[in-house]
KOLROBA-545232 format. One record per atom (N, C-alpha, C, CB): x, y, z. Coordinates in steps of 0.05 Angstrom, whole numbers, padded with zeros to 5 digits, always signed. Glycine has a CB too. Layout:
<recs>
XYZ;...
</recs>
This chain:
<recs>
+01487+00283+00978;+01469+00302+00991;+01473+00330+00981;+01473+00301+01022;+01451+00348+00977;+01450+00374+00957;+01459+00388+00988;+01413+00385+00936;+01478+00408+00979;+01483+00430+01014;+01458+00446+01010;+01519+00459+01017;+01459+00457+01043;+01432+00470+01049;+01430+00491+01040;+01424+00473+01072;+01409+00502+01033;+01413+00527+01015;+01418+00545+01029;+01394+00536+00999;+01435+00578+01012;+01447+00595+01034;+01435+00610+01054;+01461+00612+01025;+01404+00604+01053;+01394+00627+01074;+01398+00609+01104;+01356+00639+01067;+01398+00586+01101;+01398+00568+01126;+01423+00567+01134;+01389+00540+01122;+01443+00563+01112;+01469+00572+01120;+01477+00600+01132;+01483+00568+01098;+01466+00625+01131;+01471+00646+01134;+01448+00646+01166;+01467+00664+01105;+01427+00637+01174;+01419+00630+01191;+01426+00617+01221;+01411+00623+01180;+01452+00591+01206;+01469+00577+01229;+01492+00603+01235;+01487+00542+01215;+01493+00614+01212;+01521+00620+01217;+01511+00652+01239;+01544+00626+01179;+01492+00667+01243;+01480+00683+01258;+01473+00665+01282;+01459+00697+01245;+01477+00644+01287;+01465+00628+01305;+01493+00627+01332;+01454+00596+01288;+01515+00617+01307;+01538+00619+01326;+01552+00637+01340;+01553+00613+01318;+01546+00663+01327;+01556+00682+01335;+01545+00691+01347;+01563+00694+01324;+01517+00691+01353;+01504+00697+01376;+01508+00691+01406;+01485+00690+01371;+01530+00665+01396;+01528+00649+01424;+01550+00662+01450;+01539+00613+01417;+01566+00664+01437;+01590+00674+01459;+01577+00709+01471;+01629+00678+01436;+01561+00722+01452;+01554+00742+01452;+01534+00749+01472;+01549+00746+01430;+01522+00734+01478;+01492+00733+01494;+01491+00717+01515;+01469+00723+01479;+01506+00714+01528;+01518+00689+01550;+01502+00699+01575;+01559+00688+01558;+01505+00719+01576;+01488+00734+01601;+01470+00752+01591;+01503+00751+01621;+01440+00750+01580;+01433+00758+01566;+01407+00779+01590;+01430+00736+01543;+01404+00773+01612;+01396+00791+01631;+01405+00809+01652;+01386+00780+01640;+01430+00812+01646;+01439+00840+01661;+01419+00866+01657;+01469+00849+01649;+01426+00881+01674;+01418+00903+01669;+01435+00929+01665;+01404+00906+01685;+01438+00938+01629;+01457+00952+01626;+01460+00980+01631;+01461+00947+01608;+01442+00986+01639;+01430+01023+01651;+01417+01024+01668;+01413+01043+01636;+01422+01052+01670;+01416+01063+01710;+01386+01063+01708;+01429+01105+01724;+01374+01061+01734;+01358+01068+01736;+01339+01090+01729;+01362+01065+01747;+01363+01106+01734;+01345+01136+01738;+01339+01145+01701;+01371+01168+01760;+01359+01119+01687;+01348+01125+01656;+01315+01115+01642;+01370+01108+01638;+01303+01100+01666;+01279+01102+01660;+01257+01119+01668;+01274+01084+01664;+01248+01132+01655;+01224+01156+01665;+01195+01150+01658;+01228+01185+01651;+01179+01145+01676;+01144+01150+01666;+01141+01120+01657;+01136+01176+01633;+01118+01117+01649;+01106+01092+01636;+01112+01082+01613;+01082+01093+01633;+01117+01113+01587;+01125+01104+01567;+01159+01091+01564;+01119+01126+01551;+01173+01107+01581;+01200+01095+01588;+01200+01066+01583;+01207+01100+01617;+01187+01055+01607;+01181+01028+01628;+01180+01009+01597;+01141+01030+01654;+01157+01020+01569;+01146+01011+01553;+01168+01002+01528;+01125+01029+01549;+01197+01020+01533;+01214+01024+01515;+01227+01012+01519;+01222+01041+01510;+01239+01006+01551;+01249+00992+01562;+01245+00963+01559;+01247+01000+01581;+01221+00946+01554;+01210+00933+01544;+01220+00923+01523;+01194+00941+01543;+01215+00940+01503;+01214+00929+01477;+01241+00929+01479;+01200+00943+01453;+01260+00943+01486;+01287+00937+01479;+01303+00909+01494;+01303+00963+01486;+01287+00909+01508;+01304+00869+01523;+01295+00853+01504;+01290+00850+01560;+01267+00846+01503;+01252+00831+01478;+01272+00828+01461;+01228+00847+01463;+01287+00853+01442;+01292+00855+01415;+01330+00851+01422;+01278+00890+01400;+01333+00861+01447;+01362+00847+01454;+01368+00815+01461;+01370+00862+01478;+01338+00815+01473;+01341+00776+01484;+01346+00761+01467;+01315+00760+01495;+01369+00754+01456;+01366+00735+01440;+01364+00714+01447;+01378+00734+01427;+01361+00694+01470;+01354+00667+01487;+01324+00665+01479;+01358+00670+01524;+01316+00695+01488;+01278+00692+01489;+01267+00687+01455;+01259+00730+01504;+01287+00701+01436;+01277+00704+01424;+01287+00677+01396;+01278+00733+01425;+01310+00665+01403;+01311+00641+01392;+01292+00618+01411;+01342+00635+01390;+01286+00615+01422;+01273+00605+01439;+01243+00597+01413;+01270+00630+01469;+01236+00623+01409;+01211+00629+01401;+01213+00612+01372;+01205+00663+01400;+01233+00621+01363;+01234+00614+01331;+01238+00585+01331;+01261+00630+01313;+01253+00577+01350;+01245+00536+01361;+01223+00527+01351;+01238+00528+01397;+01216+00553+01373;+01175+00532+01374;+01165+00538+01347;+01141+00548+01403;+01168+00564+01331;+01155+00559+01311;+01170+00550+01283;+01141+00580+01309;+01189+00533+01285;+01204+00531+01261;+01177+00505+01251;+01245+00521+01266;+01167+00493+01276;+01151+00462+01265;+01113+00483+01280;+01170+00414+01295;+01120+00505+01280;+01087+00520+01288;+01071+00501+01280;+01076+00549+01270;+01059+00492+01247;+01045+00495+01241;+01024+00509+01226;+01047+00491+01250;+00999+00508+01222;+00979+00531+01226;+00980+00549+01236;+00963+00528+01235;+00966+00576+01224;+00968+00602+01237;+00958+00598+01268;+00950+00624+01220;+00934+00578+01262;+00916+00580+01296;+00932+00571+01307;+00886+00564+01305;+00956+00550+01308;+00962+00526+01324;+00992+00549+01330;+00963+00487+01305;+01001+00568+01307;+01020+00587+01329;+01011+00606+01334;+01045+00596+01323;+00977+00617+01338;+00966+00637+01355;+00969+00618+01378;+00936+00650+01348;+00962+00594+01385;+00967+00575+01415;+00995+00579+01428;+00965+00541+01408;+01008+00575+01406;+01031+00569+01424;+01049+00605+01440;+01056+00547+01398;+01050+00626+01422;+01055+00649+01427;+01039+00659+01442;+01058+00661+01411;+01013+00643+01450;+00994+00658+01471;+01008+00638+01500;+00950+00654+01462;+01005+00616+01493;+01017+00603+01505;+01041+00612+01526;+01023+00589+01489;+01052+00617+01503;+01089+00629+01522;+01081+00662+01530;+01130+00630+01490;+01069+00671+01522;+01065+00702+01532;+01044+00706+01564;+01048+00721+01502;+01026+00680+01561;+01019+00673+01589;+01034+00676+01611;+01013+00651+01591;+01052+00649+01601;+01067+00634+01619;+01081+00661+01631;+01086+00610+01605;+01105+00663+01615;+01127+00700+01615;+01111+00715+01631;+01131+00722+01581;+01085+00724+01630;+01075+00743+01647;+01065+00745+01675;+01061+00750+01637;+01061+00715+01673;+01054+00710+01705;+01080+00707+01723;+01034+00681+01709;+01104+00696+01719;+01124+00692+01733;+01131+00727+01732;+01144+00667+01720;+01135+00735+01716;+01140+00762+01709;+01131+00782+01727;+01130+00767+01684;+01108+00780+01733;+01080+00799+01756;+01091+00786+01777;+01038+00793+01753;+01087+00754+01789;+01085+00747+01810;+01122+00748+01825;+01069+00719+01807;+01142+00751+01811;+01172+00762+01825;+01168+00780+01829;+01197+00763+01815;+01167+00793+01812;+01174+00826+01809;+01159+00835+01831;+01165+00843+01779;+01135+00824+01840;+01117+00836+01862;+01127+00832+01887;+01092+00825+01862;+01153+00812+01890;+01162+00802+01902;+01157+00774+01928;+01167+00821+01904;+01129+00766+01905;+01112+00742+01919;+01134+00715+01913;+01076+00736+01902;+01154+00715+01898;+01181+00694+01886;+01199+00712+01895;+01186+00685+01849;+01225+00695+01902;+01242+00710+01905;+01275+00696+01888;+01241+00716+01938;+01284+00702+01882;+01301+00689+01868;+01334+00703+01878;+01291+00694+01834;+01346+00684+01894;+01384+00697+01903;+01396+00702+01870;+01412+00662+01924;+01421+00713+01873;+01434+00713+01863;+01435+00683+01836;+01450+00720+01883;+01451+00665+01859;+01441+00629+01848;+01417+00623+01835;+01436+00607+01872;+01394+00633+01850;+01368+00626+01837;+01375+00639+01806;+01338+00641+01856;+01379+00664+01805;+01374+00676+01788;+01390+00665+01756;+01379+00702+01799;+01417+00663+01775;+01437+00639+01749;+01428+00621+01735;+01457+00622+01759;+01418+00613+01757;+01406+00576+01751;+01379+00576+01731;+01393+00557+01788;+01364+00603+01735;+01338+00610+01723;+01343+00613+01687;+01326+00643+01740;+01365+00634+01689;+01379+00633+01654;+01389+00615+01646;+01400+00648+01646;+01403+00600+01664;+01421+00569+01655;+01393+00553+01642;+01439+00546+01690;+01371+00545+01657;+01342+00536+01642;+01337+00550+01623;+01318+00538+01657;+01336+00575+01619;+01321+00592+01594;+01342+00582+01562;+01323+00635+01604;+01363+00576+01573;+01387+00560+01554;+01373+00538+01542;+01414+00547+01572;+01367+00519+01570;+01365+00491+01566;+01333+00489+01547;+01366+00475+01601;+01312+00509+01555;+01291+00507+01546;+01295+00505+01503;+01275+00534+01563;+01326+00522+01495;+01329+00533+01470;+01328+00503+01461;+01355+00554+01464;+01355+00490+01473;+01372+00457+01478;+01347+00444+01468;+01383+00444+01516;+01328+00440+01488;+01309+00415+01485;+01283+00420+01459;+01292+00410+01520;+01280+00442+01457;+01254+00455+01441;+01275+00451+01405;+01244+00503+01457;+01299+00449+01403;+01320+00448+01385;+01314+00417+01380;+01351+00457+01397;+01321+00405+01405;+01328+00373+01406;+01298+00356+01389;+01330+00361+01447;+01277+00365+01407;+01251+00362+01391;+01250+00369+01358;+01230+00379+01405;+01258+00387+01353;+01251+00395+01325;+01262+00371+01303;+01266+00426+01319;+01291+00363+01319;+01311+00345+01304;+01297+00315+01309;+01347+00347+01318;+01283+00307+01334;+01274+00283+01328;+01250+00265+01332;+01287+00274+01334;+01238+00284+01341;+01201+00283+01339;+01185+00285+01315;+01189+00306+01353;+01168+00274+01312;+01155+00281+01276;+01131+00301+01294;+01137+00242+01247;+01111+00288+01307;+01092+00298+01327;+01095+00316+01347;+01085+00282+01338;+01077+00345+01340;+01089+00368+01368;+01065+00373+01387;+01101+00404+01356;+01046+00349+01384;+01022+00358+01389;+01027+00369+01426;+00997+00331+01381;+01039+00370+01440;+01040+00371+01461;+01057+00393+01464;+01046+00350+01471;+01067+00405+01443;+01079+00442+01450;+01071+00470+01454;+01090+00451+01434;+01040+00464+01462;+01033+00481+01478;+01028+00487+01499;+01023+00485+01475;+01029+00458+01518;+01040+00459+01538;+01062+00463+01544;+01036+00447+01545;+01083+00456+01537;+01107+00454+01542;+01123+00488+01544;+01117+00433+01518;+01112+00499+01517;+01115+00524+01507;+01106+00541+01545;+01089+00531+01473;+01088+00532+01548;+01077+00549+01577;+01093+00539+01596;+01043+00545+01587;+01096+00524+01600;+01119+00516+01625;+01148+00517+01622;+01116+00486+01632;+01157+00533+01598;+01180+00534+01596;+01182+00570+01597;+01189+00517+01570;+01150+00579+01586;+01149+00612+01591;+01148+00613+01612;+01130+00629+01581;+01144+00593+01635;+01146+00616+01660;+01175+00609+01671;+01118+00611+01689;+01192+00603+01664;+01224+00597+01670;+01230+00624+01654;+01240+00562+01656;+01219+00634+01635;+01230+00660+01618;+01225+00679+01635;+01215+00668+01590;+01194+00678+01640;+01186+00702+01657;+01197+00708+01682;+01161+00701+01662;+01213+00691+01687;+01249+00688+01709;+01260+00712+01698;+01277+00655+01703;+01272+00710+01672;+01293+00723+01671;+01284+00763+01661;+01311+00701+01648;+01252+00753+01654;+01244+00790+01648;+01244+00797+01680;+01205+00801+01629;+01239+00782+01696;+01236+00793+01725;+01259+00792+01727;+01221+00779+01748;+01284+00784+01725;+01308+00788+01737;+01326+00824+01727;+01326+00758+01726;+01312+00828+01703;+01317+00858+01692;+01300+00874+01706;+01313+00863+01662;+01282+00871+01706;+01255+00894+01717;+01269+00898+01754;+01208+00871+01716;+01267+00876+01765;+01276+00871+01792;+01306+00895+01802;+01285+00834+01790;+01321+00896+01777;+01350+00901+01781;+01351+00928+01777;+01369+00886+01762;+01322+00949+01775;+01316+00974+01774;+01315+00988+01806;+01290+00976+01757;+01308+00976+01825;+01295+00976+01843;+01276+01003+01841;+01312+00972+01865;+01251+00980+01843;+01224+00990+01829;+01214+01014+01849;+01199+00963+01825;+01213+01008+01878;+01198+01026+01891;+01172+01024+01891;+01204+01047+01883;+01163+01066+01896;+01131+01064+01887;+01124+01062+01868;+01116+01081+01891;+01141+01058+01847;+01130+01070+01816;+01122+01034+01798;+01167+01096+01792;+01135+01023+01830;+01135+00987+01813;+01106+00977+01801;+01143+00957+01841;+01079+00991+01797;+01058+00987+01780;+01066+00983+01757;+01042+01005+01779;+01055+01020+01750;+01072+01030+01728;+01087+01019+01716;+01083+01046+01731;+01113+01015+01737;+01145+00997+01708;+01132+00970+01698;+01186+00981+01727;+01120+00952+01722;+01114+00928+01723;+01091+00916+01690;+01100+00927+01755;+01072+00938+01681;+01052+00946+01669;+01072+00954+01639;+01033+00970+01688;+01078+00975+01645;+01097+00983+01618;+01121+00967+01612;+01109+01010+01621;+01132+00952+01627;+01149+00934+01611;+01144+00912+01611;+01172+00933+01615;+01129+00894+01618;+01111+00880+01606;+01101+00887+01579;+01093+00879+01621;+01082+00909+01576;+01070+00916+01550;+01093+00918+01533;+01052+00943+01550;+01111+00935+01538;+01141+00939+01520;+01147+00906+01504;+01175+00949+01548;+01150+00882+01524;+01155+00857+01522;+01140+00853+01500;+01151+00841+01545;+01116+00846+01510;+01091+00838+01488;+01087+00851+01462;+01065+00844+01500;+01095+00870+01463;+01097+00891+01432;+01119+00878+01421;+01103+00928+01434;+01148+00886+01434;+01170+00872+01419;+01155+00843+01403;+01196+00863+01443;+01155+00823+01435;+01149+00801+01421;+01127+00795+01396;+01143+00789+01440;+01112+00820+01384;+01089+00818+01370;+01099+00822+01345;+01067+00835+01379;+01131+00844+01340;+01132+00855+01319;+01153+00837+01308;+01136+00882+01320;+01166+00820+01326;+01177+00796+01314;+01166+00777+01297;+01184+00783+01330;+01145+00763+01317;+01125+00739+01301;+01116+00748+01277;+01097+00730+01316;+01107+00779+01284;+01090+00783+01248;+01112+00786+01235;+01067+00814+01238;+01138+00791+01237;+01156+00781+01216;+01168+00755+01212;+01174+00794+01217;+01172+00744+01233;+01184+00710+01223;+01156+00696+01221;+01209+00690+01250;+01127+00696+01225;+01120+00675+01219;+01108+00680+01182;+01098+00666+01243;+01100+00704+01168;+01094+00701+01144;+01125+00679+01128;+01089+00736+01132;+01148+00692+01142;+01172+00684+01123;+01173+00649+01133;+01207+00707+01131;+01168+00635+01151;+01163+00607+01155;+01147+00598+01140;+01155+00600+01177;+01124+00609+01134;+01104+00593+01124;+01116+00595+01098;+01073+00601+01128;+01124+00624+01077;+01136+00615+01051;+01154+00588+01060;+01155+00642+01036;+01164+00587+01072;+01185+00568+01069;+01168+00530+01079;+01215+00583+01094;+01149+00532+01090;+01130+00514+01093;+01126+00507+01070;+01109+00522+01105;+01122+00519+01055;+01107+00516+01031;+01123+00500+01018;+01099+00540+01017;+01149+00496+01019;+01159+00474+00999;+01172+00450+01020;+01185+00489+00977;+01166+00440+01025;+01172+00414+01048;+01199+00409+01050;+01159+00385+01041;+01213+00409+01021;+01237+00398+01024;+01252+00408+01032;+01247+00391+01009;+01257+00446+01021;+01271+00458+01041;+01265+00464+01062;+01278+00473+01038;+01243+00467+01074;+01231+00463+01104;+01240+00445+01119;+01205+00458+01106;+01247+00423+01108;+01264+00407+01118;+01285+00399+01131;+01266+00402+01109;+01300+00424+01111;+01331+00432+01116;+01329+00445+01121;+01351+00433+01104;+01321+00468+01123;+01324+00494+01150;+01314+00478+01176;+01298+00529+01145;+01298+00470+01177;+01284+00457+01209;+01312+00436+01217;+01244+00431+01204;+01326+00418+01204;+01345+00415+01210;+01375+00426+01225;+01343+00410+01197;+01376+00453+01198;+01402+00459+01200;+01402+00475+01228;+01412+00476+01173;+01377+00490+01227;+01379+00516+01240;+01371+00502+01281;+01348+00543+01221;+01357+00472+01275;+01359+00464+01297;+01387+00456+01305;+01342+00446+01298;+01397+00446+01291;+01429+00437+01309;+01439+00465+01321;+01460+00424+01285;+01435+00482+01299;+01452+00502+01313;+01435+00523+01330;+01469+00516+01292;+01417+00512+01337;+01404+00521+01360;+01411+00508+01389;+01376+00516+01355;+01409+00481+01379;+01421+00460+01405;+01448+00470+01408;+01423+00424+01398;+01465+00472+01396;+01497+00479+01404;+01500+00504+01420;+01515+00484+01378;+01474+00527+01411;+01475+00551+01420;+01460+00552+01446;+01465+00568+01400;+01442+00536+01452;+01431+00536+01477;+01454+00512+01496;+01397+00527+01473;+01459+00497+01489;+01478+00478+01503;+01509+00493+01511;+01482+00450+01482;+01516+00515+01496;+01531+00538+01503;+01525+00555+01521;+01535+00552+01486;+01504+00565+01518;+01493+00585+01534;+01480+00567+01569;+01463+00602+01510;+01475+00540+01566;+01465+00527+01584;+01492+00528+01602;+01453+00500+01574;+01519+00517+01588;+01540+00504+01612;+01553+00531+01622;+01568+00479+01599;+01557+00549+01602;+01565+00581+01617;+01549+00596+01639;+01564+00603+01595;+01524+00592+01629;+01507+00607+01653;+01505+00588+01680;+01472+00613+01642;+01516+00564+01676;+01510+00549+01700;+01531+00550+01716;+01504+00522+01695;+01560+00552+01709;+01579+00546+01720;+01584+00580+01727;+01599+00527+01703;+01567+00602+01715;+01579+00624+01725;+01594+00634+01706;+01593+00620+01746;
</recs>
């Protein structure tokens, strides 16, 4: 067997080290009073997005086997649905999530990495990951409500609710237009597509199955 070539290797190996690193990947690491105005709210945003790394391996799961450009405009519309409605409907405080709830909510956002990993390794057919993709975004949109939530929003909870959301959605936008051109080069030759969709799935599963039993047990 030829070893995998080094970008996949250099891929796992950012994969592992992510893991111990990001265990609690929804705290909230600043004060309140460090957010100001809408554009704040917006910055604030983009910086969980671009810190999440759960949400954001998550993403690269679903599109390591995307597809088509249209078929991962589905699925990223898909999960940005899902994320926004759980996202609006806590934060508004129509869900309410304890302490536990809230554990148990990231311990899933783990498990979602786990199974979306597990698929890549032994499914040939994904025709059904756009659903899936949505019902696993609104278990995400758990954990952007568990940051937004941990501000205590007040009167201004529109505003934040609106701007970090948008913040989210931008992050999440300036990612995809960078990992999906660099997938599809790599689409393009099957064989190593092969072996990255492999390599980088195990060590997705190891990294979400890490991140699953820590966030569960606390």
């Amino acid at each position: 067997m030829k070893p995998f070539p080094a970008a996949a290797r250099v891929v796992c190996l950012a994969l592992v080290l992510l893991g111990p690193a990001a265990v609690h990947a929804h705290e909230v690491e600043v004060a309140p009073a460090a957010v100001e105005g809408f554009a704040g709210w917006v910055g604030e945003g983009i910086r969980h997005i671009l810190a999440g790394a759960d949400h954001l391996l998550f993403l690269f799961a679903v599109l390591l086997v995307g597809g088509t450009f249209r078929r991962i405009l589905l699925l990223v519309t898909s999960f940005t649905l899902a994320h926004s409605l759980t996202l609006v409907i806590t934060s508004l405080g129509w869900v309410t999530l304890s302490a536990r709830g809230t554990r148990w909510a990231e311990a899933a956002i783990a498990a979602s990495i786990l199974y979306m990993a597990l698929e890549n390794l032994l499914l040939r057919r994904h025709g059904h990951r756009a659903g899936l993709t949505f019902l696993f975004g609104l278990v995400h949109g758990l954990g952007f409500a568990s940051v937004l939530g941990g501000y205590g929003l007040g009167a201004g909870a529109a505003s934040a609710l609106v701007g970090f959301n948008l913040g989210v959605e931008l992050g999440q936008a300036a990612v995809v237009a960078f990992l999906v051109p660099v997938l599809r080069i790599v689409q393009r030759r099957p064989r190593l597509h092969s072996k990255v969709v492999r390599l980088s799935s195990i060590c997705l599963a190891g990294v979400g199955l890490y991140w699953m039993v820590a966030r569960a047990v606390g």
